[in-house]
TIVO-2410 file (N, C-alpha, C; in nm, 3 decimals):
# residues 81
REC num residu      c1      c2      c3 atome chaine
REC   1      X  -9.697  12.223  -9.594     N      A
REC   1      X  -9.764  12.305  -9.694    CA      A
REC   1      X  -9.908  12.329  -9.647     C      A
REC   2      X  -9.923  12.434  -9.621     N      A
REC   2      X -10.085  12.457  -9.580    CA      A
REC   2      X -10.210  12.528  -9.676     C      A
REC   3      X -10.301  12.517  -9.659     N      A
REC   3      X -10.412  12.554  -9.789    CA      A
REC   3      X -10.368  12.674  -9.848     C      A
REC   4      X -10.333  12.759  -9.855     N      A
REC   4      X -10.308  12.855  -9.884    CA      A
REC   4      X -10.220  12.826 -10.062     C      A
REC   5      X -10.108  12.771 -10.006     N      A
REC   5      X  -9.958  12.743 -10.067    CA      A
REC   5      X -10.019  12.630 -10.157     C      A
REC   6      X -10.107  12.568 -10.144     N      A
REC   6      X -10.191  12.485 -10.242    CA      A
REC   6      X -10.302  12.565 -10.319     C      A
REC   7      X -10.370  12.643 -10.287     N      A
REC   7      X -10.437  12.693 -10.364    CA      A
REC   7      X -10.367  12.797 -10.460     C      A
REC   8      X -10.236  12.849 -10.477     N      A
REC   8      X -10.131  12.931 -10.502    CA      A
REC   8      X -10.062  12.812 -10.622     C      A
REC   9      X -10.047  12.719 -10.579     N      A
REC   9      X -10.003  12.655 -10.690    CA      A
REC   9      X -10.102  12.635 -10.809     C      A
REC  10      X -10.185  12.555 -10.728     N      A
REC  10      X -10.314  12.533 -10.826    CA      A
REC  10      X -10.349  12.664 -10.930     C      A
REC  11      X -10.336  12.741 -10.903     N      A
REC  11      X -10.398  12.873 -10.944    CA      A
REC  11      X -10.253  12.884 -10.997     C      A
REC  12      X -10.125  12.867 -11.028     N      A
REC  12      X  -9.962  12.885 -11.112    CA      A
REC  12      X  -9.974  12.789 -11.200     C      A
REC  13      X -10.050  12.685 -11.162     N      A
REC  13      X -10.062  12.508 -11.245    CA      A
REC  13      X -10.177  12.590 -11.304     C      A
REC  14      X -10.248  12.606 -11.309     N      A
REC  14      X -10.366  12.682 -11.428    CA      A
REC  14      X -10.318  12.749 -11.493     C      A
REC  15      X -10.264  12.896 -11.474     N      A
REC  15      X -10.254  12.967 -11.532    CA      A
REC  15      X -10.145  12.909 -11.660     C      A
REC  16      X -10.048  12.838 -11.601     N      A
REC  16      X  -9.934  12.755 -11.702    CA      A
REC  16      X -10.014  12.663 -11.821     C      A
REC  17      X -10.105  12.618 -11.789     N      A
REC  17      X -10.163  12.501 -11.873    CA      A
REC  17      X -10.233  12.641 -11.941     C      A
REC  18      X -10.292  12.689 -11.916     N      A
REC  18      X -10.365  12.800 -12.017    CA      A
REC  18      X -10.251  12.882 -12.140     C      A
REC  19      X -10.167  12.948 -12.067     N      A
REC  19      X -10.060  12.981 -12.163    CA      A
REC  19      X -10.017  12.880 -12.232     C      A
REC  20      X -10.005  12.782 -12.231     N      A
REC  20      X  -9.928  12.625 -12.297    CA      A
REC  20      X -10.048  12.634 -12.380     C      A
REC  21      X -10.180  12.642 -12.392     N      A
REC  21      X -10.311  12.622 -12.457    CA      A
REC  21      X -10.261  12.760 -12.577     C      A
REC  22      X -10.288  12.869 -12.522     N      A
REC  22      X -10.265  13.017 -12.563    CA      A
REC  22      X -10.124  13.014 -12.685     C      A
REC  23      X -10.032  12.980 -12.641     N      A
REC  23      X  -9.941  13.029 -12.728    CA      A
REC  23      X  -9.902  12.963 -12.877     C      A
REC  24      X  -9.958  12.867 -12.898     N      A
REC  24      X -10.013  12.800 -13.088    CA      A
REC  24      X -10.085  12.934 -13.100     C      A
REC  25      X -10.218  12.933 -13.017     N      A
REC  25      X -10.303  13.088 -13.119    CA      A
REC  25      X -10.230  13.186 -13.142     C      A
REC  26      X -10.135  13.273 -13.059     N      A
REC  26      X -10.062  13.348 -13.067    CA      A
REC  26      X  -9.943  13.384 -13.213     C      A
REC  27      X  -9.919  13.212 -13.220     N      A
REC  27      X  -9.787  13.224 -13.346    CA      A
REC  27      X  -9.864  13.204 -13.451     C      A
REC  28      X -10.027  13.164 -13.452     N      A
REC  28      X -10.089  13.122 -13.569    CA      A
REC  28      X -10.024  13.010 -13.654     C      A
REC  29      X -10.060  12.893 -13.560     N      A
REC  29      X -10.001  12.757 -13.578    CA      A
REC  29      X -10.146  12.673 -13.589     C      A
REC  30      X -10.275  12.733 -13.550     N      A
REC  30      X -10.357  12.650 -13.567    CA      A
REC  30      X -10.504  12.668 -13.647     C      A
REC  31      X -10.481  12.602 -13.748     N      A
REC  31      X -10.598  12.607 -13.857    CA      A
REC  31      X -10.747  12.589 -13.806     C      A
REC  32      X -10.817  12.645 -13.929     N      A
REC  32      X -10.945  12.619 -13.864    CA      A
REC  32      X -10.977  12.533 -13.826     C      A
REC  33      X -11.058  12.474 -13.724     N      A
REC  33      X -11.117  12.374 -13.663    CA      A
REC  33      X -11.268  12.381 -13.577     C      A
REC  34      X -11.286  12.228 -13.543     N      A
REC  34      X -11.492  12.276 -13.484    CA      A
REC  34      X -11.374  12.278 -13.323     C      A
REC  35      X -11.251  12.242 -13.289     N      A
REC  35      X -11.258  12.198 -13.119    CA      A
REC  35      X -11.165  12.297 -13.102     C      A
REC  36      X -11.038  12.410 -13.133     N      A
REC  36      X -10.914  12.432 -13.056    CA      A
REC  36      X -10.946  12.568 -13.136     C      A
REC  37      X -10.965  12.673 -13.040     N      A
REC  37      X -10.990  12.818 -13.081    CA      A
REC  37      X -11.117  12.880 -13.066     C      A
REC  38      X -11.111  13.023 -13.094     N      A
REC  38      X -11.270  13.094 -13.061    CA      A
REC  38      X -11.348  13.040 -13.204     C      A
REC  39      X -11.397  13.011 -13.200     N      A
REC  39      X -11.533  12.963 -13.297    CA      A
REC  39      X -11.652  13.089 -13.300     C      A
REC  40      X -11.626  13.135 -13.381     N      A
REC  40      X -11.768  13.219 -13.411    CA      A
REC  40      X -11.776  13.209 -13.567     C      A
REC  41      X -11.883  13.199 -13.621     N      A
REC  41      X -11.945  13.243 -13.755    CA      A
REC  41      X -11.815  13.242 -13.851     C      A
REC  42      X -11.828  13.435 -13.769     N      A
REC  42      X -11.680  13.523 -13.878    CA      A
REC  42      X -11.589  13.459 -13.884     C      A
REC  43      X -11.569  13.398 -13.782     N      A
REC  43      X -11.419  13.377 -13.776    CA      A
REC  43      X -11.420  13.245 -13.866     C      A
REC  44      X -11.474  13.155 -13.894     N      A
REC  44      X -11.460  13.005 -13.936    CA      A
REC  44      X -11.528  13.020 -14.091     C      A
REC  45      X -11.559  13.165 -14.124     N      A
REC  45      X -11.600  13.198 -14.310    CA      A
REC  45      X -11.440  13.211 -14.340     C      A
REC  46      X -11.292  13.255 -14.283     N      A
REC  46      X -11.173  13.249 -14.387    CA      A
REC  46      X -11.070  13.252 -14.294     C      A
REC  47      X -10.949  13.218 -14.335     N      A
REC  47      X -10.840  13.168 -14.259    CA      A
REC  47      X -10.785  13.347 -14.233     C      A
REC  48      X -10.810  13.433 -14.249     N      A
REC  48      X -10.732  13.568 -14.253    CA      A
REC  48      X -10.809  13.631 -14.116     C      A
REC  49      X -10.957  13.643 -14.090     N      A
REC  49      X -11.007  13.645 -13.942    CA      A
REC  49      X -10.959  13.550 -13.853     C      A
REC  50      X -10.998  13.400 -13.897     N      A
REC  50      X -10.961  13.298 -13.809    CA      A
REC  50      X -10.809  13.352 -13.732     C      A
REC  51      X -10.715  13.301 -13.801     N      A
REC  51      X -10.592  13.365 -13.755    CA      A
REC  51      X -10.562  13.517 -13.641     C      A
REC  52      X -10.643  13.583 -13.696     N      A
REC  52      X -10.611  13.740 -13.663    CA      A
REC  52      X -10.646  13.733 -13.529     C      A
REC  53      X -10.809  13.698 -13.535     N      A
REC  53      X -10.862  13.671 -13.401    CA      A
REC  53      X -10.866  13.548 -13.312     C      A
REC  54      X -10.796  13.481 -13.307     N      A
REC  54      X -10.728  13.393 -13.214    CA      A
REC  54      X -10.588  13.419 -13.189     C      A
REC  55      X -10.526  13.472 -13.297     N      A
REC  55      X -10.416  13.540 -13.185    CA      A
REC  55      X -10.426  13.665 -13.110     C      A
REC  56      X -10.549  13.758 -13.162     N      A
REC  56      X -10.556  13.841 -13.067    CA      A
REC  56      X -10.609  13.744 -12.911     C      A
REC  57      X -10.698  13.645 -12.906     N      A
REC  57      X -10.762  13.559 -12.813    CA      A
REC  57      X -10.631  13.487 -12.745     C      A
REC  58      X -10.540  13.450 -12.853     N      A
REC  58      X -10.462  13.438 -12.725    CA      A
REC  58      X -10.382  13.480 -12.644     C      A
REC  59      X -10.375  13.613 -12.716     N      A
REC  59      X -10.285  13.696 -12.654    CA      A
REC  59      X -10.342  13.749 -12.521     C      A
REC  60      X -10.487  13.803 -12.492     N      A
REC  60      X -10.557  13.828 -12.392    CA      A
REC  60      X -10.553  13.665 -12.303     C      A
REC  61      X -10.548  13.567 -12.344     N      A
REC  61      X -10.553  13.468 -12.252    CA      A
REC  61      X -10.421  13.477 -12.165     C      A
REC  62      X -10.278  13.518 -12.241     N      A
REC  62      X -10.163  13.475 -12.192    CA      A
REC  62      X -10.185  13.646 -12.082     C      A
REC  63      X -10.204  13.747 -12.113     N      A
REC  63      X -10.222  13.855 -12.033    CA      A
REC  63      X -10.266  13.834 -11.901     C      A
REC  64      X -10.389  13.782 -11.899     N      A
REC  64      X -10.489  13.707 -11.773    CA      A
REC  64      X -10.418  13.628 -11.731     C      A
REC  65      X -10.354  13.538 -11.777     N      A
REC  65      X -10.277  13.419 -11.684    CA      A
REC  65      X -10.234  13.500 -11.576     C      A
REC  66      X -10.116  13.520 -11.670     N      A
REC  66      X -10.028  13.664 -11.587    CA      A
REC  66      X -10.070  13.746 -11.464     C      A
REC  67      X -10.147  13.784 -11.525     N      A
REC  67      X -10.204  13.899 -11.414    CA      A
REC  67      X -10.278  13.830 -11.319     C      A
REC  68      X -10.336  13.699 -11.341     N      A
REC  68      X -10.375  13.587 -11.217    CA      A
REC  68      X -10.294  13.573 -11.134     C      A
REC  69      X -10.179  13.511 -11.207     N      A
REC  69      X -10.066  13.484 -11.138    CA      A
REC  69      X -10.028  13.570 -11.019     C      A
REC  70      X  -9.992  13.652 -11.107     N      A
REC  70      X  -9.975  13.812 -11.014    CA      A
REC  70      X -10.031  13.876 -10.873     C      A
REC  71      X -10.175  13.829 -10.913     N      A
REC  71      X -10.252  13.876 -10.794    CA      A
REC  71      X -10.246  13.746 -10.691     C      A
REC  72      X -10.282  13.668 -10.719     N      A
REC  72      X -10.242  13.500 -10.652    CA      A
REC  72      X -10.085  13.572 -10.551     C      A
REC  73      X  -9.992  13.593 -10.631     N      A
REC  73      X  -9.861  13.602 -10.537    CA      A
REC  73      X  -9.894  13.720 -10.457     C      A
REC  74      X  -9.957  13.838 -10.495     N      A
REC  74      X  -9.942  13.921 -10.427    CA      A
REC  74      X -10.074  13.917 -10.285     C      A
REC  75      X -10.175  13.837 -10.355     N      A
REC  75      X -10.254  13.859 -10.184    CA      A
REC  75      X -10.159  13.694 -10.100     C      A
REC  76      X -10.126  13.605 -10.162     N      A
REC  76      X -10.036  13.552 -10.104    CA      A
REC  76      X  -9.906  13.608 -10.012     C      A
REC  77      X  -9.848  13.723 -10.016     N      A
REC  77      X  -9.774  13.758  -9.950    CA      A
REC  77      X  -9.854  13.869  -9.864     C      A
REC  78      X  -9.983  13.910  -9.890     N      A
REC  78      X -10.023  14.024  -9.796    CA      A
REC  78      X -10.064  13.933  -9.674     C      A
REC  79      X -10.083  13.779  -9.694     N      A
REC  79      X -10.160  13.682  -9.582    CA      A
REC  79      X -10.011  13.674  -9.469     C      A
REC  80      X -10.078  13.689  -9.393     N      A
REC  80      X  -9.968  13.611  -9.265    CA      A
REC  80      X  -9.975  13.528  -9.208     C      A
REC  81      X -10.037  13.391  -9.227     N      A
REC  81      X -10.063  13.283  -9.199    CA      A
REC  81      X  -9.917  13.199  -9.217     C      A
***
């Protein structure tokens, strides 16, 4: 396994732990709190923002994984090492 094929995982092992993070916000499984979600102001005055905008937050998180992922495999296969 050479650096490459390690930094490719690492970067599949992230992106996985982030979606695993991401998808409670998504189903709106997680109540307000000071530690797990976007914290702003608005969002932590009522459970109807809170909600709305952390699943929009996680939905852009699980997008980015993705598309990390994505690019990770694809300059991974443009290398010829």
């Amino acid at each position: 396994m050479n650096i490459l094929d390690k930094i490719l995982l690492t970067i599949i092992g992230r992106s996985a732990a982030i979606i695993l993070v991401a998808v409670p916000l998504v189903l709106r499984k997680i109540p307000r709190n000071n530690v797990y979600g976007l914290r702003t102001r608005a969002n932590m005055s009522n459970d109807v923002t809170w909600y709305s905008a952390n699943a929009h937050f996680g939905r852009g998180l699980i997008v980015w994984s993705l598309v990390d992922c994505g690019l990770a495999l694809g300059l991974r296969g443009l290398c010829s090492c």
